[in-house]
Structures are given as C-alpha cells and as structure tokens.
N, C-alpha and C positions, 0 to 999 in steps of 0.2 A: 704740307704733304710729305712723309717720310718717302722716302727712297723706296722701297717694297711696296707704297702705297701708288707712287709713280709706275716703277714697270708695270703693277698690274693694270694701271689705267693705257699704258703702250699697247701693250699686247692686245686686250680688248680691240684698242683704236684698230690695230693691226688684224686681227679676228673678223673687224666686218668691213674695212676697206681693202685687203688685202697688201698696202702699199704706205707708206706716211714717209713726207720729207721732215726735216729738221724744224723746218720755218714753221711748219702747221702739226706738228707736236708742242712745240714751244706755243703757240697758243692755246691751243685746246687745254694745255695744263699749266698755263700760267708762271713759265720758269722762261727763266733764258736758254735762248739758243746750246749754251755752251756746256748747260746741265743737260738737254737731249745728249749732245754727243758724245758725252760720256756715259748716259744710260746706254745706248744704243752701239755703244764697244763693248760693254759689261755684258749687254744681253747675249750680243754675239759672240762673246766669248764661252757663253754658255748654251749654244746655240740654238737659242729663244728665238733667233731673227737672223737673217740674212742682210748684211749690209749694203747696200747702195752708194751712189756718187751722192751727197746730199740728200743721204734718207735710209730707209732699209724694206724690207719688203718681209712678209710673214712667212713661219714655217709653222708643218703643221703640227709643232708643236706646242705653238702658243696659243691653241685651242683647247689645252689640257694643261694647265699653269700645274707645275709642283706645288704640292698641301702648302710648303711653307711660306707661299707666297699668297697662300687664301688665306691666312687663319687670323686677318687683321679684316677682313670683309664682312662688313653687316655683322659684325659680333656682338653688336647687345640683342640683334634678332635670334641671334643663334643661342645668346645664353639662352633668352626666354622658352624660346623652344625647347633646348635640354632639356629645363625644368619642368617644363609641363609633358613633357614626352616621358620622365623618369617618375613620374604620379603613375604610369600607367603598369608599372612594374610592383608586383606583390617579393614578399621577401619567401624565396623557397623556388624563384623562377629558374628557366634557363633560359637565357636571352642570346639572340644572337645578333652580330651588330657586323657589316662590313665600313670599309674605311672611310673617310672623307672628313671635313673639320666641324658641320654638325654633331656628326656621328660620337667624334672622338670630344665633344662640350659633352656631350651623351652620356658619355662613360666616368665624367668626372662626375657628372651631379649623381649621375646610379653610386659611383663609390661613396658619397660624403652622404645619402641619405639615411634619416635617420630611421624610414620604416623599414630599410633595405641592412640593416646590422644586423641581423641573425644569419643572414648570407643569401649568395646569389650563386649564379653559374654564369658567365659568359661566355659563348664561342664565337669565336672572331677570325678571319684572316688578315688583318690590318696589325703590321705590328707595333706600330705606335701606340694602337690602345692596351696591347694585352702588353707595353714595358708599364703603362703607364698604372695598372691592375694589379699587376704580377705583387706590387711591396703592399696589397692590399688584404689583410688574412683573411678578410670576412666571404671575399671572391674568387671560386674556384675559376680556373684559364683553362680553356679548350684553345686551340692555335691551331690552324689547319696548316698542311705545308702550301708547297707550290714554290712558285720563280715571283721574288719580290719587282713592285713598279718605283722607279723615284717618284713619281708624279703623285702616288698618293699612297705609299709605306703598305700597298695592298698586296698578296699573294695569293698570284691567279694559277690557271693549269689544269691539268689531269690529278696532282697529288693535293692539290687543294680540294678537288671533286672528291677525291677518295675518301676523306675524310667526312667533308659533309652527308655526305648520302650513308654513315652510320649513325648519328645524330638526330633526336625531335628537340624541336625547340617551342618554347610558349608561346614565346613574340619574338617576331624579329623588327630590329628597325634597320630601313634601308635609306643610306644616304644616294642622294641621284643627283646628277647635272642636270637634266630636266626633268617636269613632269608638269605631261599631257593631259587632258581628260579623253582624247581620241587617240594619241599615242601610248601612253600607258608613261611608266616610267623610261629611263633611257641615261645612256653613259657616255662620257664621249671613246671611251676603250673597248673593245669586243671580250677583251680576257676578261675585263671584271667585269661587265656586267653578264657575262656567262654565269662566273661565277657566284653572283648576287642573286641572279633567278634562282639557283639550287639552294644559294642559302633560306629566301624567303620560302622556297616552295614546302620546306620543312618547318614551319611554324605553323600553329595555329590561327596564331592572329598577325597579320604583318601592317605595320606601322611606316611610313614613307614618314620623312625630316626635311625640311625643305623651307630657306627662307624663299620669301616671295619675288625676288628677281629668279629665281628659276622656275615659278609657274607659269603655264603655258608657254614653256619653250622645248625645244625640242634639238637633243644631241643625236651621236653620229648612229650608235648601235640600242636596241630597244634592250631593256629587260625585263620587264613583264608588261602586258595589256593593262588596265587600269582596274578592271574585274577580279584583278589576284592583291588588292590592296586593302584593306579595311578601312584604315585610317590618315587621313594628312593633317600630321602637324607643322604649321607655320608660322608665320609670325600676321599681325594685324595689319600690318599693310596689302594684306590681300585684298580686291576688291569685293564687295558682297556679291555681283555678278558670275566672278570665275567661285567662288565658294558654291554659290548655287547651284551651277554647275559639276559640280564633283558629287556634290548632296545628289544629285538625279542621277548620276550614276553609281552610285549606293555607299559612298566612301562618306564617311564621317571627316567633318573638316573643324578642327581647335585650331583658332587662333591668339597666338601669347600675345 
C-alpha cells in the first residue's frame, strides 16, 4: 500500500469513526505502529487531522480529501467509465464538465478520441482539466472564473455563475461525491455544488460519472434532484437492484 493509498484509508477510518488511535490504525491497515505516527504527523501537518495523546481525531476536512489524493482510487473503474462516458460525445459538441478525478479521466479520453478530431468545445470550471486541453488544438477551452478550491482545482462563486449563465451546452457531465435515487446528486462543498447545478442546468442532456462506491450515498450539500439527470454512468460493480432503481426513476444507467 503506497503512502497516498494509506492516508486515504486514515481519513476514511477517520470520516466514520470520528477518533482512531495508533494501535487500531496500525491494524485495520496492516503496517506498524510506527508508520501510523508518522502518517498522522504528516497529516497534521497539513491539517487533515487533529493530533491526540496516542491517536488523532477528524477535521472536517477529511471528509473532502484533495483530487490528488483520489486519483489513485478505483481507477480502472474510472477509466472504464471515461471511455464509455466519451462514446456519448459527437464531434462538433460543446460539452461542459466540472471537476473531480472521474471528470478529469473524462477529459483525457474526449481529447485522444478518434471520432472527436474534427473538434470540440469544452467549458469547465476545474482548472486542472482545461491545463490539461488547453496544448490540445482540436479543443476549444471556455474557463469560467470564480475563487479556486485545493480540494478539487474547481472554481466556485458569483464570477463563475457569470459566466455560465451565458453559455448552452449539449451535455454536461457531472462528477458528484454521492448519488442518490431520492437524494439526487450531492457534493460534500456548497460552493461547487452550487455551481455544478448552473452548470448542468444549461445542457441538454446531463450525464452524472460516478464509480459505484459512491452510489447510494449521500454528501453534505445537494446539487440537483435526481429528475434533472438523464444518464448514470458507472462502473459494473453496481448492483442490478440499485441500477433498477434509477431505471424507475427515468435515468438511463451504463455500466463499464
């Protein structure tokens, strides 16, 4: 287990117990004692966590991990998904995409396809995808402004609104922290997912990305009802139960 693959497993532990000592991290992840206490300085040094006499206790920030500490999670789910999510893009679209590490597999497989080389349009808030577009000539970049997040390269605000609300888009695909069939989608941030409801609600068609540990769960702030989504792409570990479910309330569900 890498290092990046360890804190994300802390934080989690930390996310639904609130509290973990030493002794019972070093079990749950199968390291010695003495590699906890030095994840657990390193966290706090970045202040993922709150240190203890013999443990550390959750902030609530580790309920919202930095992109760079997802982008090692469920990634063969999340290629599949890209790729079957960038089928659904004709060349001549404009697409809008906000942030998150689905989102931004997303943006790699729309650049490198081969139906998609006569060109696209992207608009984004996330600026990790639109550096990662920008050396792409086939792709014109729409960039919204706003006040950037570390946690996930997104920019939220008033001047990010401003921008969307002059824009139609074909499809948008939204990456979410959860999603609900009764809750709808949802964020653990109120600023992005403010801003991801205005992004979707200017598309035609809006497309939700999502591997399947985040279906049927449910984060801090909503961003749209379940009824403003057409489509959920995920990966095949979803069960056929919660797929049926989505299917009855009229969302089309592909699994990579």
């Amino acid at each position: 287990m890498s290092r990046y693959d360890r804190w994300n497993a802390i934080l989690e532990l930390l996310a639904q117990e609130g509290r973990l000592s030493v002794e019972e991290a070093a079990q749950a992840l199968d390291v010695s004692a003495a590699t906890i206490r030095r994840d657990f300085d390193q966290l706090a040094q970045q202040q993922m966590l709150m240190r203890t006499r013999g443990g550390a206790v959750a902030q609530s920030v580790s309920y919202d991990l930095p992109l760079r500490y997802k982008t090692a999670r469920h990634a063969d789910e999340k290629h599949r998904i890209a790729a079957a999510a960038a089928d659904l893009v004709s060349a001549g679209s404009v697409v809008g995409m906000n942030g998150g590490t689905t989102t931004s597999e997303l943006a790699r497989s729309l650049a490198i396809s081969p139906a998609l080389e006569s060109g696209f349009t992207v608009v984004t808030n996330a600026l990790n995808i639109a550096s990662e577009l920008t050396v792409r000539r086939h792709v014109k970049i729409v960039v919204t402004g706003g006040v950037a997040r570390q946690q996930s390269y997104e920019l939220i605000g008033p001047l990010a609104s401003g921008v969307l609300e002059q824009v139609t888009l074909d499809v948008a695909f939204l990456g979410v922290d959860a999603i609900d069939v009764e809750l709808g989608a949802s964020a653990h941030h109120e600023g992005e997912a403010s801003v991801n409801h205005l992004l979707i609600s200017r598309a035609q068609h809006v497309v939700a990305v999502a591997d399947a540990s985040k279906v049927g769960r449910r984060a801090f702030s909503r961003i749209c009802p379940i009824g403003e989504i057409d489509t959920l792409v995920t990966d095949d570990r979803l069960p056929d139960e919660q797929a049926a479910r989505f299917a009855e309330a009229g969302v089309k569900v592909i699994r990579a």
